[in-house]
N, CA, C and O atoms as CSV, one atom per row, in Angstrom:
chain,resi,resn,atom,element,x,y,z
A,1,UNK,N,N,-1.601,23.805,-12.217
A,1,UNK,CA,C,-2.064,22.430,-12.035
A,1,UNK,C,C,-0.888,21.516,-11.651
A,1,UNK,O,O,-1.061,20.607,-10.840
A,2,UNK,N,N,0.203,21.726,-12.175
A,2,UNK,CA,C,1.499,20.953,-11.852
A,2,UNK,C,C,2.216,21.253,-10.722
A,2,UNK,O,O,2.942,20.382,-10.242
A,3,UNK,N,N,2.112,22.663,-10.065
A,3,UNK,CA,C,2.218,23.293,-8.981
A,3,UNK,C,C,1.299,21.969,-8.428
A,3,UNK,O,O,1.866,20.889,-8.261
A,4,UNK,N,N,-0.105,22.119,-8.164
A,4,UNK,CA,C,-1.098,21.544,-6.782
A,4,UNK,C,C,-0.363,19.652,-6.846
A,4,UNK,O,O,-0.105,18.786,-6.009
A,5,UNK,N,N,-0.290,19.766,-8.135
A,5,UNK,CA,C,0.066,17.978,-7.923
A,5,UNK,C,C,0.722,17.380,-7.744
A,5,UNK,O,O,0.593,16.214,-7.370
A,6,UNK,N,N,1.856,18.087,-7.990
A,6,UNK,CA,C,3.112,17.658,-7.181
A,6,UNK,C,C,3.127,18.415,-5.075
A,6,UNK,O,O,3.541,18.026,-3.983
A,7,UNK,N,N,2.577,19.313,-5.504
A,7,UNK,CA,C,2.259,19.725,-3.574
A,7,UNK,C,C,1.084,18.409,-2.882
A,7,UNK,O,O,1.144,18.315,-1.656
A,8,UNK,N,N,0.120,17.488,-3.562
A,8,UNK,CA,C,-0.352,16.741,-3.088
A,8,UNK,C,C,0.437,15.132,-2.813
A,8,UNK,O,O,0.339,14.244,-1.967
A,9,UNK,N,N,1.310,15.388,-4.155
A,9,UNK,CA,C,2.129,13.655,-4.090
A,9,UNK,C,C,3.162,14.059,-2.858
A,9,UNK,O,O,3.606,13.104,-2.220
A,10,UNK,N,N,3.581,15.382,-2.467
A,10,UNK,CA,C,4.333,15.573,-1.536
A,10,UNK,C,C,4.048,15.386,0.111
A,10,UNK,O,O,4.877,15.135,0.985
A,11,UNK,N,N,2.737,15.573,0.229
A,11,UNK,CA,C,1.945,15.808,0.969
A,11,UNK,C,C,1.450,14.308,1.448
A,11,UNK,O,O,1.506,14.021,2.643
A,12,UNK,N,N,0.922,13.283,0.393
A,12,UNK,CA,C,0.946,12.043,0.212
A,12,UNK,C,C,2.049,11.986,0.917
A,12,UNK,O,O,1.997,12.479,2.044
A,13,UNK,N,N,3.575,11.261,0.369
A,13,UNK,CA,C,4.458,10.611,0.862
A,13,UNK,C,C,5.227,11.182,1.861
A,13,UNK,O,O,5.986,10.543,2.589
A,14,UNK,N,N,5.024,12.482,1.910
A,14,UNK,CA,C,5.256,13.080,3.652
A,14,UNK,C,C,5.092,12.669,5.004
A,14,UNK,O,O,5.672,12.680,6.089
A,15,UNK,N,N,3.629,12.159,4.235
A,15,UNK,CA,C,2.129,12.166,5.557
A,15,UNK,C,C,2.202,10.396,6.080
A,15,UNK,O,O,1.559,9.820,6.958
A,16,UNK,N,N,3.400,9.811,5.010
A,16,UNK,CA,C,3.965,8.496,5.325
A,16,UNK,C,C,2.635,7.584,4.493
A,16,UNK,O,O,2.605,6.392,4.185
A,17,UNK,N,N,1.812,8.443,4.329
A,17,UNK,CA,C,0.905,7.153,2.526
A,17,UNK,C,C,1.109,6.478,2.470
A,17,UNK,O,O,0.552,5.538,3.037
A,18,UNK,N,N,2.350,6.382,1.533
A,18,UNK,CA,C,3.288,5.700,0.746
A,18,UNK,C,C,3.815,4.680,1.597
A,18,UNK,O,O,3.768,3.582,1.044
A,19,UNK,N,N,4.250,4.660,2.628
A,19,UNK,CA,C,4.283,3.623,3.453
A,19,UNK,C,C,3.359,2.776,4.033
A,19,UNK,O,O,3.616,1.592,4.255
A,20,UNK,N,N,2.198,3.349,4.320
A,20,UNK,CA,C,0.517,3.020,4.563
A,20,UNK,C,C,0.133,1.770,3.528
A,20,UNK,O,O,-0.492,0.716,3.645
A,21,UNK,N,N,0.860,2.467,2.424
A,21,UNK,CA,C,0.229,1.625,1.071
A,21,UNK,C,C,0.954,0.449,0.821
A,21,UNK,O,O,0.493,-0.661,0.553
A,22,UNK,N,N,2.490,0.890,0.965
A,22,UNK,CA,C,2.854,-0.444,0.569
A,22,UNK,C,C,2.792,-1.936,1.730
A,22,UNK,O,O,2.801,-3.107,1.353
A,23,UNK,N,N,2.720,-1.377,3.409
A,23,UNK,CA,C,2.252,-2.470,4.003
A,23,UNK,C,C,1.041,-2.818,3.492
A,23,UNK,O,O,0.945,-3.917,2.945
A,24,UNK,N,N,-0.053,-1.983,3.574
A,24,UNK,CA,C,-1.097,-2.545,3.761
A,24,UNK,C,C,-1.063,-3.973,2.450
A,24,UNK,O,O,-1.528,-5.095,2.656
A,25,UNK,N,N,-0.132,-3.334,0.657
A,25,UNK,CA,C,-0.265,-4.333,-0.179
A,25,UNK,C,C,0.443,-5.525,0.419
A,25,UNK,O,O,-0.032,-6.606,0.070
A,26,UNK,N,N,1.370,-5.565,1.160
A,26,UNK,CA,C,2.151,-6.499,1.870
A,26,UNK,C,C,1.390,-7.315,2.486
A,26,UNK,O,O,1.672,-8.483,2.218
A,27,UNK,N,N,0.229,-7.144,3.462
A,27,UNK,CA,C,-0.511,-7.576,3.918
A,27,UNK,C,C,-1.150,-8.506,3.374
A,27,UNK,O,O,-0.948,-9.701,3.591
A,28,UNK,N,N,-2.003,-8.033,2.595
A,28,UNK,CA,C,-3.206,-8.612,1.740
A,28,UNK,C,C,-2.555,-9.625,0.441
A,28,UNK,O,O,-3.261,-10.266,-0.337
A,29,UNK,N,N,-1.293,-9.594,0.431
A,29,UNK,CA,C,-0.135,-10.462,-0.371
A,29,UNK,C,C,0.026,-11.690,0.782
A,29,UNK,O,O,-0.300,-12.833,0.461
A,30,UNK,N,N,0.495,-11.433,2.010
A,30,UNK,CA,C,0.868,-12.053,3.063
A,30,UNK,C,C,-0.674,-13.425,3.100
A,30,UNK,O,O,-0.542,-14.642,2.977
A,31,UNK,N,N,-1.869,-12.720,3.288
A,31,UNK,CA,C,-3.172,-12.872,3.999
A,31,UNK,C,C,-3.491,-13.987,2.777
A,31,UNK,O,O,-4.084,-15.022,3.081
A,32,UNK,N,N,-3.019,-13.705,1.186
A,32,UNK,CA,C,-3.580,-14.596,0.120
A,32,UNK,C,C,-3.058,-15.712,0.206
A,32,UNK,O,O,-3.550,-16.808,-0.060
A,33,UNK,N,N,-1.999,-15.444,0.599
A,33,UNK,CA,C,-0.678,-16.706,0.386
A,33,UNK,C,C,-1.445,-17.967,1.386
A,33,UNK,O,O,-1.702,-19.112,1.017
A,34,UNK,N,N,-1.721,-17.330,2.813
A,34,UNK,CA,C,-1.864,-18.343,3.549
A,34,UNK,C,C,-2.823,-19.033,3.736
A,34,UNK,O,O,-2.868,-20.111,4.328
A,35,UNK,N,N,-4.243,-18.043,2.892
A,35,UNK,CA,C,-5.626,-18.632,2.415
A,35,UNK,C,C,-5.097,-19.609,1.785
A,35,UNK,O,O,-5.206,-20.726,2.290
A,36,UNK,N,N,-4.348,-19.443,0.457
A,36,UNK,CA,C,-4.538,-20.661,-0.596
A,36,UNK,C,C,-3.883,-21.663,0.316
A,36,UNK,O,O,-4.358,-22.798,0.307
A,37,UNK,N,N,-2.767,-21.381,1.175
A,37,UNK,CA,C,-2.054,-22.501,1.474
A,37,UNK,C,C,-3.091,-23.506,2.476
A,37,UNK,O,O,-2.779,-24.687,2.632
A,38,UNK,N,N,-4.300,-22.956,3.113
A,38,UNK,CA,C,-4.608,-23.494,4.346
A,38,UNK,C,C,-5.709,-24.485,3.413
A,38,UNK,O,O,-6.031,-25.660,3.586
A,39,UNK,N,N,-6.152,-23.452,2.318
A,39,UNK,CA,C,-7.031,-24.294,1.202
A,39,UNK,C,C,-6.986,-25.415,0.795
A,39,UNK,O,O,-7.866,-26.272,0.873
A,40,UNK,N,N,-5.752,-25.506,0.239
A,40,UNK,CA,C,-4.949,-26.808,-0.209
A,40,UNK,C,C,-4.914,-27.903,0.473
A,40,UNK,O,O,-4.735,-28.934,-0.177
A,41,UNK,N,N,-5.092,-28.023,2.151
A,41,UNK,CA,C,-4.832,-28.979,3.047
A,41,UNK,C,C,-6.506,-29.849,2.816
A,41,UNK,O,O,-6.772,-30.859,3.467
């Protein structure tokens, strides 16, 4: 079991995921900011 799950987190951040993931949170961080800001006006 520790064998497959570490071959999937490898496989994950290989396959560039991990990069997938953290723009996309970047994004949707980026996208809130400028809602509230446009809100505010």
């Amino acid at each position: 079991m520790m064998n497959y799950t570490y071959g999937w987190m490898h496989g994950w951040v290989g396959g560039g995921m991990l990069t997938w993931t953290v723009i996309g949170v970047l994004v949707v961080v980026l996208l809130a900011v400028v809602i509230s800001k446009l809100s505010r006006k």
